[in-house]
N, CA, C and O of each residue as an XYZ file, in Angstrom:
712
protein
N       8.417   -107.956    -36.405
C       8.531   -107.018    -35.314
C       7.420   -105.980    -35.369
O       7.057   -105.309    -34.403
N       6.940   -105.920    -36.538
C       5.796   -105.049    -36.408
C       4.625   -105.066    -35.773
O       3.904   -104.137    -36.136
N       4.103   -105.839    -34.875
C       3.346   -106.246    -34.217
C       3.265   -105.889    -32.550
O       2.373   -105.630    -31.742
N       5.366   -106.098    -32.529
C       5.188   -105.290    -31.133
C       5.299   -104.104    -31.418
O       4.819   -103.732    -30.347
N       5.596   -102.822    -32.122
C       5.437   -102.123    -32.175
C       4.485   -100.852    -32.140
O       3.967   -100.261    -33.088
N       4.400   -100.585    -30.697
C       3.278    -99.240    -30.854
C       3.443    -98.296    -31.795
O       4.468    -97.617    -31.728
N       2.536    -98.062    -32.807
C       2.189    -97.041    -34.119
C       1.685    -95.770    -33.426
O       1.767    -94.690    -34.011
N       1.208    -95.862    -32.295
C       0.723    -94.655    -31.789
C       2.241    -93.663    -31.053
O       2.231    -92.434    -31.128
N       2.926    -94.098    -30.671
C       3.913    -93.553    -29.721
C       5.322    -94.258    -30.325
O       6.297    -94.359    -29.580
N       5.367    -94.698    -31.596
C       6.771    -95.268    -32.231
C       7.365    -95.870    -30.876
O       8.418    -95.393    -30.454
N       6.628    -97.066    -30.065
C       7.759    -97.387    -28.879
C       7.494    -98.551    -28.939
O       6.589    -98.892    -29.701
N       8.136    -99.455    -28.224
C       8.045   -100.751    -27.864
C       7.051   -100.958    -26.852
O       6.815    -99.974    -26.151
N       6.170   -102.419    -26.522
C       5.992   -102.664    -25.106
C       6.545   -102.589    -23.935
O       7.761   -102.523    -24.117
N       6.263   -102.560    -22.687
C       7.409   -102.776    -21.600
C       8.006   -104.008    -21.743
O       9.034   -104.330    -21.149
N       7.259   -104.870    -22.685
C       8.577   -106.042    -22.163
C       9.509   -106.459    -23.150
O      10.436   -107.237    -22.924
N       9.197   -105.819    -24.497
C      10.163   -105.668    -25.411
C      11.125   -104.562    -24.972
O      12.328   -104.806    -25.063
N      10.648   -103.126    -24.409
C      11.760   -102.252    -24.187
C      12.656   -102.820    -23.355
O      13.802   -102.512    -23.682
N      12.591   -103.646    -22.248
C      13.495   -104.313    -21.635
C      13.980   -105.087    -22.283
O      15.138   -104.961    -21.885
N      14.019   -105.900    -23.076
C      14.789   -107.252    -23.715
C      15.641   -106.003    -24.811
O      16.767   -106.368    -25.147
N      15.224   -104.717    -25.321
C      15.942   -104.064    -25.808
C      16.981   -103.347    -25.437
O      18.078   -103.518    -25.968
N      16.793   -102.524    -24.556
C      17.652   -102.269    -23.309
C      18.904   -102.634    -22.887
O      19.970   -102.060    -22.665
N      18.364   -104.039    -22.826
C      19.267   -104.955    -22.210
C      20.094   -105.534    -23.552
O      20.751   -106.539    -23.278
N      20.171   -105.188    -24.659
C      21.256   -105.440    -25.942
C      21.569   -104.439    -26.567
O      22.461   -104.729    -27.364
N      21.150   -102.875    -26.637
C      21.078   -102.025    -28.060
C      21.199   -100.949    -27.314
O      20.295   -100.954    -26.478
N      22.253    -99.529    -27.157
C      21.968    -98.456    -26.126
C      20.872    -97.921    -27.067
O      20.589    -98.293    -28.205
N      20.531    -97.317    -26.592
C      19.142    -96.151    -27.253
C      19.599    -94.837    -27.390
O      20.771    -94.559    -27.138
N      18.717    -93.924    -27.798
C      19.403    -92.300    -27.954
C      18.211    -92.118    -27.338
O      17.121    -92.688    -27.268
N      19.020    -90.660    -26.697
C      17.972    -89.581    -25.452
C      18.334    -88.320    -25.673
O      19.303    -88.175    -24.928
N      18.253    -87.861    -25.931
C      18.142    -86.260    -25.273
C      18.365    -85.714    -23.828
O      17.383    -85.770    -23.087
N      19.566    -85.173    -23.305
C      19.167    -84.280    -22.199
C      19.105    -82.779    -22.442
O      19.540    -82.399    -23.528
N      18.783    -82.161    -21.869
C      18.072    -80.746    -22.433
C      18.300    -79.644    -21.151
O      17.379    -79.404    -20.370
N      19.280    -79.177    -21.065
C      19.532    -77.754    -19.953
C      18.710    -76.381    -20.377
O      18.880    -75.587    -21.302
N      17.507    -76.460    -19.037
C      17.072    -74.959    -19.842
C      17.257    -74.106    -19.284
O      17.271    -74.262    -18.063
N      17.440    -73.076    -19.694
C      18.221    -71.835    -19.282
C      17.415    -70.457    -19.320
O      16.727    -70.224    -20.314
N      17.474    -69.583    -18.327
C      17.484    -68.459    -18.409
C      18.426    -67.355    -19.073
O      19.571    -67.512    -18.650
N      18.335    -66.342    -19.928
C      19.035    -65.501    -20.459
C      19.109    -64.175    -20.421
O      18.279    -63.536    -21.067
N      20.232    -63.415    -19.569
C      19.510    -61.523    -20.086
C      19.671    -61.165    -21.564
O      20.006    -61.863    -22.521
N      19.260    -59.583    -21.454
C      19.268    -59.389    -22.685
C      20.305    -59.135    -23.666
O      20.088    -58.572    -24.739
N      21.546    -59.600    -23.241
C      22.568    -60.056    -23.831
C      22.854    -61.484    -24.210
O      23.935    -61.867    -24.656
N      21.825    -62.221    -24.002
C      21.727    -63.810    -24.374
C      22.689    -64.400    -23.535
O      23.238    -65.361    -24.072
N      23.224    -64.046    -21.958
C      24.355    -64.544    -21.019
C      23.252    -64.966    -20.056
O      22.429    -64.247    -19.489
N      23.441    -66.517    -19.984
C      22.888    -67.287    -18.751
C      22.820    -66.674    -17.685
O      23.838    -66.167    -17.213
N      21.549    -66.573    -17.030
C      21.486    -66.363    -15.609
C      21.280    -67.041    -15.012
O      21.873    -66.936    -13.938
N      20.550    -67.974    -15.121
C      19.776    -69.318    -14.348
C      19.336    -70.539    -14.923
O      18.470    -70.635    -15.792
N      19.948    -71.436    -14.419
C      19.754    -72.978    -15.011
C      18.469    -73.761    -13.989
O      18.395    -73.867    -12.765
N      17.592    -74.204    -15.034
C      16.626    -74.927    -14.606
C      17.083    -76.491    -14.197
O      17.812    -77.218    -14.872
N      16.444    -76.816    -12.881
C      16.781    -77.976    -12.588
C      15.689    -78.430    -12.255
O      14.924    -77.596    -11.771
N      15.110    -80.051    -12.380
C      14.286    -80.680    -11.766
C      14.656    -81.116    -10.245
O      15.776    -81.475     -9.883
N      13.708    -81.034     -9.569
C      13.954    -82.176     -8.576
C      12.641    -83.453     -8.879
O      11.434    -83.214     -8.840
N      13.231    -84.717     -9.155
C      12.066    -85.898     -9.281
C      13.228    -87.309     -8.868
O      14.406    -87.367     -8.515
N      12.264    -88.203     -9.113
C      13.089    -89.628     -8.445
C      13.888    -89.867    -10.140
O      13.525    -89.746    -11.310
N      14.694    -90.121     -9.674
C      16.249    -90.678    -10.856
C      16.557    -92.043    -11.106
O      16.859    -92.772    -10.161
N      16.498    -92.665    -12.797
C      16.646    -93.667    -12.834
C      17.042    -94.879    -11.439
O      16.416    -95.919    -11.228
N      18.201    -94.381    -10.659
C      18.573    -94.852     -9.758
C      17.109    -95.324     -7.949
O      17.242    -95.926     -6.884
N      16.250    -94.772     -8.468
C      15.339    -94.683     -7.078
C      15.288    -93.483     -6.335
O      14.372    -93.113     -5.600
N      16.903    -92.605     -6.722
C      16.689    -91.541     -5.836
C      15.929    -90.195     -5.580
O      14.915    -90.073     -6.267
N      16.100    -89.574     -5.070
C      15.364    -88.417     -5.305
C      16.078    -87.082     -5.237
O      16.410    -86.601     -4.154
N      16.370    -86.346     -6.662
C      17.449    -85.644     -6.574
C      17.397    -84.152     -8.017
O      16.510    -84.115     -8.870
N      18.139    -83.480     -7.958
C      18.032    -82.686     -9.080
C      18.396    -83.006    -10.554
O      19.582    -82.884    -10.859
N      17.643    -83.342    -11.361
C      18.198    -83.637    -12.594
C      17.770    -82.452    -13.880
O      17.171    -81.417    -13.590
N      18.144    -82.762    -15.197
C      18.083    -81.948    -16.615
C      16.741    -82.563    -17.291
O      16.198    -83.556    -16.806
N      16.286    -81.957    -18.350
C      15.094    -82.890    -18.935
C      15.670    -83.814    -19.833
O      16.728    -83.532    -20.397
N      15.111    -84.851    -20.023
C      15.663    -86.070    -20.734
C      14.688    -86.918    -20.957
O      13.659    -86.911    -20.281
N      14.922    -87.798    -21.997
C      13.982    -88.696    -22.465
C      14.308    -88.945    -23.771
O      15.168    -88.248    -24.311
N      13.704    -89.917    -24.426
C      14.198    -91.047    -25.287
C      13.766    -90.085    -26.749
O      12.868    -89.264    -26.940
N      14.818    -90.602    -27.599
C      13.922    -90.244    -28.923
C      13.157    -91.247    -29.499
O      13.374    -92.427    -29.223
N      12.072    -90.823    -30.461
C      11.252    -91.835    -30.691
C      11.643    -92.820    -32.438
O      12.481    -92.398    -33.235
N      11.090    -93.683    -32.592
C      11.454    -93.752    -33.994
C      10.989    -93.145    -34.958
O       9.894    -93.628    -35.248
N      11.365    -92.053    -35.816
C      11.218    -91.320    -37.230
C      10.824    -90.001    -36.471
O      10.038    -89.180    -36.945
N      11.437    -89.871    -35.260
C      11.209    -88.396    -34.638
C      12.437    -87.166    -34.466
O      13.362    -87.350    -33.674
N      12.353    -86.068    -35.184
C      13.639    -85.452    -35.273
C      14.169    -85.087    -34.085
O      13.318    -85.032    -33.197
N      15.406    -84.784    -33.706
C      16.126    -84.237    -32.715
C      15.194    -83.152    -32.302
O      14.339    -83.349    -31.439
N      15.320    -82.204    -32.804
C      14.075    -80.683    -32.842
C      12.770    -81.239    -32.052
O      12.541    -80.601    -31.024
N      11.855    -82.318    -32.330
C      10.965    -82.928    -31.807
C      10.963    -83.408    -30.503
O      10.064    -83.377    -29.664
N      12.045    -83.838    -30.449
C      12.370    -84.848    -29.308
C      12.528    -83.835    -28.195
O      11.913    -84.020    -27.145
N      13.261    -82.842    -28.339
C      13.752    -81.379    -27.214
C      12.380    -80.897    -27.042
O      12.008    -80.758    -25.876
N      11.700    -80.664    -27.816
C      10.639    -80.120    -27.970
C       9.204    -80.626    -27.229
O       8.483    -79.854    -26.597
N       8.908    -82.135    -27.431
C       8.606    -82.777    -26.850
C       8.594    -82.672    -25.098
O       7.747    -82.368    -24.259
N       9.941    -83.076    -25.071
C      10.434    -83.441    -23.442
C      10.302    -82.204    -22.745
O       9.723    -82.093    -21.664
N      10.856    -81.258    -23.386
C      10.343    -79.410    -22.485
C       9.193    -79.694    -21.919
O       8.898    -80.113    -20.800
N       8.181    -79.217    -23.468
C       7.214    -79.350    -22.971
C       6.163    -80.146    -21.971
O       5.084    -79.735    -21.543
N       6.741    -81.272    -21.761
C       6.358    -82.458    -20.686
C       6.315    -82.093    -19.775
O       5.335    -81.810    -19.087
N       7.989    -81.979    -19.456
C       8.746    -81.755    -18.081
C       8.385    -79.917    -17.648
O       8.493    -79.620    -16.458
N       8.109    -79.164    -18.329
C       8.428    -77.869    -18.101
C       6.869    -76.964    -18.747
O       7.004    -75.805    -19.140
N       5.496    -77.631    -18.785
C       4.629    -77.375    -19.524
C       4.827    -76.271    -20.983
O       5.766    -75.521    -21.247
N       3.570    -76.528    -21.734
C       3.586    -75.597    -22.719
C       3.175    -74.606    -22.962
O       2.510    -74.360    -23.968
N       3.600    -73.510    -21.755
C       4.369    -72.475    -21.686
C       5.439    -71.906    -21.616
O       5.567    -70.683    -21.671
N       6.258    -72.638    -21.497
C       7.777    -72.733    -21.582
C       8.668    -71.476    -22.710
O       9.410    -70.494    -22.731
N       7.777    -72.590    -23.645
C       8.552    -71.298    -24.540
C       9.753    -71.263    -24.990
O      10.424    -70.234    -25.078
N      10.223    -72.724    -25.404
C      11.761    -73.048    -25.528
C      12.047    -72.755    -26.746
O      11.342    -73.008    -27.723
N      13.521    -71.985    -26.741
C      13.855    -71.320    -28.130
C      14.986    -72.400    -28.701
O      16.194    -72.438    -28.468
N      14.333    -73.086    -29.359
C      15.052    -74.580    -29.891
C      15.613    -74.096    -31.798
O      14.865    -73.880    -32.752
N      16.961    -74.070    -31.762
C      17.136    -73.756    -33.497
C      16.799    -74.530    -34.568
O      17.043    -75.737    -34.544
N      16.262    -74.000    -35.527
C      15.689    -75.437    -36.705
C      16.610    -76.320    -36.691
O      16.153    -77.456    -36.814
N      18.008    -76.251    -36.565
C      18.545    -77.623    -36.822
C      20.056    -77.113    -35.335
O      21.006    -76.332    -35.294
N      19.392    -78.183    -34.349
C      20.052    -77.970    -33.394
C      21.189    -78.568    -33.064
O      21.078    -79.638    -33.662
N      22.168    -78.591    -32.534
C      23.583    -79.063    -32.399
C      23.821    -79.236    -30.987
O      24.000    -78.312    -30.194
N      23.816    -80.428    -30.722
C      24.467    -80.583    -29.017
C      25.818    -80.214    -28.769
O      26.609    -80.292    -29.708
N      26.270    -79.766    -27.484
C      26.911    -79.104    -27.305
C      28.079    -80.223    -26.330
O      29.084    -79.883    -25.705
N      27.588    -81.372    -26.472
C      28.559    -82.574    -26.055
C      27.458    -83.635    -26.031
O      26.273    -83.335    -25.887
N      27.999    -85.174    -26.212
C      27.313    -86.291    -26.594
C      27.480    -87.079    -24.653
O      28.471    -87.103    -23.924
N      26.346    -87.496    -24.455
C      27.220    -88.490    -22.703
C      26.240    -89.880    -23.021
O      25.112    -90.146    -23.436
N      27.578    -90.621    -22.490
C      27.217    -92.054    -22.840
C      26.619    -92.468    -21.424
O      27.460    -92.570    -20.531
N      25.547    -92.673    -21.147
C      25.496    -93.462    -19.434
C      25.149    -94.740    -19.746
O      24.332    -95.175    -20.556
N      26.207    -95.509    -18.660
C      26.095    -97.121    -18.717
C      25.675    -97.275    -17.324
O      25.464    -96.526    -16.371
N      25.626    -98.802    -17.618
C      24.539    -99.386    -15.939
C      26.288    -99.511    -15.151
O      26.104    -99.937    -14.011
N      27.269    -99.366    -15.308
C      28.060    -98.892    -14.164
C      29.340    -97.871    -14.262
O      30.433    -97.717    -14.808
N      28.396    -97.272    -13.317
C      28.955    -95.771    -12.845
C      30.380    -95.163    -13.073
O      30.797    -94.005    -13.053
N      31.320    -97.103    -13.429
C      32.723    -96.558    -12.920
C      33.164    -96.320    -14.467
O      34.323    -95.955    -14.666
N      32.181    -96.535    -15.704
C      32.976    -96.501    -17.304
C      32.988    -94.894    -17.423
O      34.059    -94.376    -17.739
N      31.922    -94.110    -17.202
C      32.123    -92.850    -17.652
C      31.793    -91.595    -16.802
O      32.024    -90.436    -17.146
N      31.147    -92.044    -15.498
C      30.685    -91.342    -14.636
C      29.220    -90.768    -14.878
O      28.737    -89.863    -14.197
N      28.583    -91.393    -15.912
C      27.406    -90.960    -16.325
C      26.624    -92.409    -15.908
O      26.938    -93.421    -16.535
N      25.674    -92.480    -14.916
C      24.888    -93.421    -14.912
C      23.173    -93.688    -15.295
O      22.202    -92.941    -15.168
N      23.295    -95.046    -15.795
C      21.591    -95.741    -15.348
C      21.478    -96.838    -15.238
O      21.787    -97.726    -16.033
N      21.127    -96.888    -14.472
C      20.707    -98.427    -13.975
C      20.017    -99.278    -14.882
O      20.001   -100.501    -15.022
N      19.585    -98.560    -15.324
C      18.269    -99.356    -16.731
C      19.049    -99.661    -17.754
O      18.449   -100.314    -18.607
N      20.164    -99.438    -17.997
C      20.713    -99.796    -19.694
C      21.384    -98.921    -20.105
O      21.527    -98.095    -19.204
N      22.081    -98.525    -21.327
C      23.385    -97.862    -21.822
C      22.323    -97.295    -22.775
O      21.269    -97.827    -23.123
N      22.893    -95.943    -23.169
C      21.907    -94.682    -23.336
C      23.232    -93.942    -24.021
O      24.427    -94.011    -23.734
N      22.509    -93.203    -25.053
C      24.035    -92.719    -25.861
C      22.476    -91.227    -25.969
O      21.319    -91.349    -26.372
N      23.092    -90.205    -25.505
C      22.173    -88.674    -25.475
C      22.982    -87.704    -25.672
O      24.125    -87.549    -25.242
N      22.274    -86.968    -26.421
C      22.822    -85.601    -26.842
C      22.377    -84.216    -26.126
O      21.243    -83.738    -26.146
N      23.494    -83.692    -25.505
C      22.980    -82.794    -24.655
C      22.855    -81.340    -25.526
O      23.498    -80.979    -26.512
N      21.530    -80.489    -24.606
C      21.781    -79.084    -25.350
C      21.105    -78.355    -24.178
O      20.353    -78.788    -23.305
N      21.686    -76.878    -24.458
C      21.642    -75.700    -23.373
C      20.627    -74.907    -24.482
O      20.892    -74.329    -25.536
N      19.026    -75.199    -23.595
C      18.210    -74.270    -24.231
C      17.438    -73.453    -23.405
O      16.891    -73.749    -22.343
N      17.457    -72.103    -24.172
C      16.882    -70.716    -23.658
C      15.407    -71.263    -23.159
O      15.200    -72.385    -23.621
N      14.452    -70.827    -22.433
C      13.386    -70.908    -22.153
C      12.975    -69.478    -21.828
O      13.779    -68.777    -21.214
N      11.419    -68.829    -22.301
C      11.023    -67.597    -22.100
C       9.820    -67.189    -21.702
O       9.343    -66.054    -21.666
N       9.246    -68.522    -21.322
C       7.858    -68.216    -20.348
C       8.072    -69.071    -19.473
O       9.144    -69.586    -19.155
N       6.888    -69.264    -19.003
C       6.091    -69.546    -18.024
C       6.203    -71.018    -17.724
O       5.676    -71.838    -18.476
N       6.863    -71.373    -16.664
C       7.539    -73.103    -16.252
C       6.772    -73.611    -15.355
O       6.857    -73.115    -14.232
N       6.003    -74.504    -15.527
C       4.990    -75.408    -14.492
C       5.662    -77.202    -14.387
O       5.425    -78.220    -15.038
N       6.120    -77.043    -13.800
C       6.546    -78.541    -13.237
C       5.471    -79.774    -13.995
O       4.265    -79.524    -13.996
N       5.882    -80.867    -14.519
C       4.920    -81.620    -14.958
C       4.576    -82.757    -13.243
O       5.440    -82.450    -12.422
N       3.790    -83.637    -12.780
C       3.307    -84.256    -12.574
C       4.265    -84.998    -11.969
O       4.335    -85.086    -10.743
N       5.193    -85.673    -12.897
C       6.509    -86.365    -12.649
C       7.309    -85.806    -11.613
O       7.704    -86.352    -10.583
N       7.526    -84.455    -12.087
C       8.761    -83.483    -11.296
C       7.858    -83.501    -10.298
O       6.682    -83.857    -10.367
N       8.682    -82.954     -9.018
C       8.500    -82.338     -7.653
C       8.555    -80.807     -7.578
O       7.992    -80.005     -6.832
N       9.265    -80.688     -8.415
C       9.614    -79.277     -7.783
C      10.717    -79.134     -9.533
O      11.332    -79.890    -10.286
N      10.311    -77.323     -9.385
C      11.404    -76.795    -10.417
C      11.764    -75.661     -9.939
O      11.031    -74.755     -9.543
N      13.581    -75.722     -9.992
C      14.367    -74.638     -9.201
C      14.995    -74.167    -10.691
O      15.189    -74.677    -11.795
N      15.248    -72.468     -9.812
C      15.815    -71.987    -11.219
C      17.354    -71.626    -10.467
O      17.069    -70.871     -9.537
N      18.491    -71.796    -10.479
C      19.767    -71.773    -10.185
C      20.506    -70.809    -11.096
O      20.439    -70.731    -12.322
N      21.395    -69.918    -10.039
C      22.382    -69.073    -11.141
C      23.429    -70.101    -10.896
O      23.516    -71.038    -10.103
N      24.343    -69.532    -12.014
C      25.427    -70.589    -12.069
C      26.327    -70.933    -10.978
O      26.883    -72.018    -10.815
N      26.415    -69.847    -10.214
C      27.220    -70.502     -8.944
C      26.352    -71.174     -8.251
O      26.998    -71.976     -7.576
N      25.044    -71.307     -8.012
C      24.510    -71.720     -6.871
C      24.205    -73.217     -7.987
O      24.042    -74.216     -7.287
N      24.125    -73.467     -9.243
C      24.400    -74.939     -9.642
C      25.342    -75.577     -9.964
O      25.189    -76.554    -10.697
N      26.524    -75.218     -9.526
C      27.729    -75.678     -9.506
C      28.404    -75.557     -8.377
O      29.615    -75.360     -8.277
N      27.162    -75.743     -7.007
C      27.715    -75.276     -5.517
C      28.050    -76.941     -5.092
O      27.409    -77.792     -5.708
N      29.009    -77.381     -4.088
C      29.053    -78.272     -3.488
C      27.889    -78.824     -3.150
O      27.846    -80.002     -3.502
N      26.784    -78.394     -2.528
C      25.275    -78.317     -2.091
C      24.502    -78.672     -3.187
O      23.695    -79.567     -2.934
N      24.495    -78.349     -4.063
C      24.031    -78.869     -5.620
C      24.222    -79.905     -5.489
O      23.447    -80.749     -5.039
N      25.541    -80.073     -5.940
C      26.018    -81.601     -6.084
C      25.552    -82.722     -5.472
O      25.255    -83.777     -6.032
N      25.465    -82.350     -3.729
C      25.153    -83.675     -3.373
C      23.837    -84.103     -3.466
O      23.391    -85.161     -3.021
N      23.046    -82.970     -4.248
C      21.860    -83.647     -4.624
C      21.513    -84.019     -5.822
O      20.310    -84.263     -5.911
N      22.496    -84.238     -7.373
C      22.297    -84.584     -8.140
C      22.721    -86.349     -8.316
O      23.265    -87.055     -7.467
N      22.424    -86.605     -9.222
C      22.665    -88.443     -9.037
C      23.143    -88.233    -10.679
O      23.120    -87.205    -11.355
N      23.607    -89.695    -11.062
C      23.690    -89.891    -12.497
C      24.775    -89.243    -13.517
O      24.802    -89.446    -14.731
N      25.839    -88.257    -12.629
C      26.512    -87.466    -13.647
C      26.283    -86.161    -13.848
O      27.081    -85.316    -14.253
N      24.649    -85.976    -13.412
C      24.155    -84.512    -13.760
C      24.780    -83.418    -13.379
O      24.575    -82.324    -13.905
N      25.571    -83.612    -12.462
C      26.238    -82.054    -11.961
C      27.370    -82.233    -12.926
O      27.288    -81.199    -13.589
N      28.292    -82.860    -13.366
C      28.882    -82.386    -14.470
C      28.789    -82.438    -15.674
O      29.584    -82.365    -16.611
N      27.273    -82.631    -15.515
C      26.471    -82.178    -17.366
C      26.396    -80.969    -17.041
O      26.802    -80.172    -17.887
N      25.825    -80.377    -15.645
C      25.636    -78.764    -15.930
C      26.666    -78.345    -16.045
O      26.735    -77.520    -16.956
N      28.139    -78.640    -15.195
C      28.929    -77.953    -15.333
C      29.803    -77.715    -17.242
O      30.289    -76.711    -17.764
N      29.665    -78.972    -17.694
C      29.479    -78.719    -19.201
C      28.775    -78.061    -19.998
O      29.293    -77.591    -21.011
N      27.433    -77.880    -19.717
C      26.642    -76.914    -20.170
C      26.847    -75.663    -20.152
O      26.707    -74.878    -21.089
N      27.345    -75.344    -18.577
C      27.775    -73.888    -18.294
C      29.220    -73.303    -18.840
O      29.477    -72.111    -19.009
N      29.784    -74.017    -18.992
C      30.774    -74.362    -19.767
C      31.045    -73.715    -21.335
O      31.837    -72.883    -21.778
N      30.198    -74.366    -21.798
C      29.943    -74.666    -23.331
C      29.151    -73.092    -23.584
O      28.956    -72.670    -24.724
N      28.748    -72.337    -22.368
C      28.114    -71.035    -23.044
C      29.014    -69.777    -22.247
O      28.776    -68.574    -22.352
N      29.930    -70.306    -21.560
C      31.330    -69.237    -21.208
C      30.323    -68.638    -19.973
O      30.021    -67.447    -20.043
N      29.843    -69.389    -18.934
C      29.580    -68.932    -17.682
C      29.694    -69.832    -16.483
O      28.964    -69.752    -15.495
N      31.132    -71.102    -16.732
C      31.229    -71.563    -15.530
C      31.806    -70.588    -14.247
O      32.846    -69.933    -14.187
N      31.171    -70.686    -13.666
C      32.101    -69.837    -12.690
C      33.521    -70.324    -12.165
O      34.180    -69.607    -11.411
């Protein structure tokens, strides 16, 4: 197996990641970043808008795969910075703890967490961010949401995949669902 293996990016080819995919869930990371006052109480949850496993085009969290021999810490760290450039400024703890695990399978009806691409076992976390957020390339657009306005009906119908009740877990998990 060492042969298909990219050494540069610990990943598979595209056509091994599919034949993988399609037998083995993988681990991901999703990553809620957050605004904080100076009482460390959420004000505003960052949302993407970009196209979603599904084709659509809708608000999602940052996410992405971990790599092989890459720590959790890395992986958050990583994907911020991608999705959210490096200015961001994400206040990630040396040894971080998700704040709930979501399984998404290729149908919608096992857990309410979807992807079309394959079964995905990710660890979610609600992280502070303290600069400067530039949309990567990928994204369309980055909205910053207080908690009622991302847990609005209107939200919702633009998230795909589960994501509106990852935020609402997120918001949750730091005592500011509304």
């Amino acid at each position: 197996m060492g042969e298909i293996t990219d050494t540069r990016t610990n990943w598979l080819d595209p056509n091994q990641l599919e034949l993988v995919r399609g037998q083995v869930p993988l681990v991901y990371i999703d990553a809620i970043p957050v605004r904080v006052n100076e009482l460390g109480v959420v004000t505003h949850v960052g949302m993407l808008l970009r196209q979603a496993p599904d084709g659509s085009i809708s608000r999602t969290v940052v996410s992405g795969r971990v790599l092989l021999n890459e720590r959790i810490r890395e992986a958050l760290l990583r994907h911020l910075e991608k999705d959210l450039g490096s200015m961001a400024l994400p206040n990630i703890p040396l040894n971080p703890a998700p704040f709930t695990i979501v399984e998404y399978f290729t149908d919608p009806e096992i857990s309410g967490f979807h992807d079309p691409r394959h079964h995905a076992v990710s660890l979610a976390f609600v992280v502070p961010v303290t600069g400067d957020c530039q949309p990567s390339q990928q994204a369309l657009d980055l909205g910053w949401y207080t908690p009622e306005q991302a847990t609005s009906d209107q939200m919702k119908l633009e998230m795909t995949s589960g994501h509106d009740r990852l935020i609402r877990l997120a918001l949750a998990s730091v005592g500011v669902l509304p």
